[in-house]
KEROGU-131018 format. One record per residue: x, y, z of N, C-alpha, C in turn; residue in three letters. Coordinates in steps of 0.2 Angstrom, whole numbers, plus 5000, padded with zeros to 4 digits. Atoms other than C-alpha are relative to their C-alpha. Layout:
# KEROGU-131018
XYZXYZXYZALA
...
This chain:
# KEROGU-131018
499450004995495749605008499750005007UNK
500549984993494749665022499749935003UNK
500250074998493649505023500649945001UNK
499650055000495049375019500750005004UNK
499549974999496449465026500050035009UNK
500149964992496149585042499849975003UNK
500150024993495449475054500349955002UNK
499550064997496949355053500550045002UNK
499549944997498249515057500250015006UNK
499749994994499249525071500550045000UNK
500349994991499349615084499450034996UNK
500849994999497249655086500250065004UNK
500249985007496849805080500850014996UNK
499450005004498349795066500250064999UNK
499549944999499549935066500849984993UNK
499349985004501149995056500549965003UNK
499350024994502649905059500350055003UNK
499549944996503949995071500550024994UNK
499349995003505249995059499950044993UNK
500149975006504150085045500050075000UNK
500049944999504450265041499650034998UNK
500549965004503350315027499649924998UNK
500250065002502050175022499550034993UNK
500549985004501250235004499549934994UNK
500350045000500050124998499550014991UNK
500149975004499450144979499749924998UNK
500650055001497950044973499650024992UNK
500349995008497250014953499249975002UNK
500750015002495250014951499649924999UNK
500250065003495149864943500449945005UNK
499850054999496349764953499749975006UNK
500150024993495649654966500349975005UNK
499450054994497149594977500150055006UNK
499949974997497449724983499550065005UNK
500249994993496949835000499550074998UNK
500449935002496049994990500350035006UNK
500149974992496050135002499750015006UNK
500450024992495250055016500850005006UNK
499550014994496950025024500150035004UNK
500049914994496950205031499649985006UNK
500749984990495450175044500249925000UNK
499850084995496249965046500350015004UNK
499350014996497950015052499850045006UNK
500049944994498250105069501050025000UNK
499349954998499950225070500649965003UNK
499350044997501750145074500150055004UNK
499949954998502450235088500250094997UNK
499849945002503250365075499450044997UNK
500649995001501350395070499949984992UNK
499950015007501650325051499449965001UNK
500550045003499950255043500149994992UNK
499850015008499850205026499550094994UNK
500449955001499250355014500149984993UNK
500450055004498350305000500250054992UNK
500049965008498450384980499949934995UNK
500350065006497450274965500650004994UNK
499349985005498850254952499449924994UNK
500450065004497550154936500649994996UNK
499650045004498450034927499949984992UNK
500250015005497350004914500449954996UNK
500050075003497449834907499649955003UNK
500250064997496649654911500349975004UNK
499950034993497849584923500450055003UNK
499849944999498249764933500449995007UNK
499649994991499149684951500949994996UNK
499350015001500949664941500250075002UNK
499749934998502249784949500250044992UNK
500049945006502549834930499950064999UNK
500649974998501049884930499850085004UNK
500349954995501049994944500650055000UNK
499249955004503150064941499850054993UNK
500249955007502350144924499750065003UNK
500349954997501650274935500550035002UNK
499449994995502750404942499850035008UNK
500249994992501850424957500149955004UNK
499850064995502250244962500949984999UNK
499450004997504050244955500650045001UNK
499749964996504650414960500149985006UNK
499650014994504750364978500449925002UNK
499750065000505250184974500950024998UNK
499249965004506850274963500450035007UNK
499449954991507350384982500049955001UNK
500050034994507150254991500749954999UNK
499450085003508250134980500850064999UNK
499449945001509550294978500450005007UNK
499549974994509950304996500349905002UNK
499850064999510250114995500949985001UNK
């Protein structure tokens, strides 16, 4: 991500959106699409100071980016479950 991704990101240095509250960021070992937790030291602070903060959630399989994959955890869809609650 880093290579392919973050040097086409706008605005320079890339930040939070404004409009995000909490940004949680959960990343599999094996998967490589995704931002691992580097994205902590890429982003810079929306003015509400929200950064992404990071927790490895392993999916253990051969193709580990499917959101299935990552919902079988409850640490990735406990806060997806609030979120969709106050919907």
């Amino acid at each position: 991500m880093g290579a392919l991704v973050l040097q086409r990101l706008v605005p320079r240095p890339p930040r939070t959106p404004p409009g995000v509250e909490s940004w949680l960021n959960f990343w599999d070992r094996d998967d490589i699409v995704v931002a691992r937790p580097r994205v902590e030291r890429w982003m810079e602070p929306n003015a509400a100071g929200v950064v992404p903060v990071t927790e490895r959630a392993d999916t253990n399989g051969l193709w580990t980016h499917t959101a299935t994959k990552y919902l079988a955890h409850r640490a990735v869809a406990g806060p997806v479950a609030e979120i969709l609650k106050k919907l």
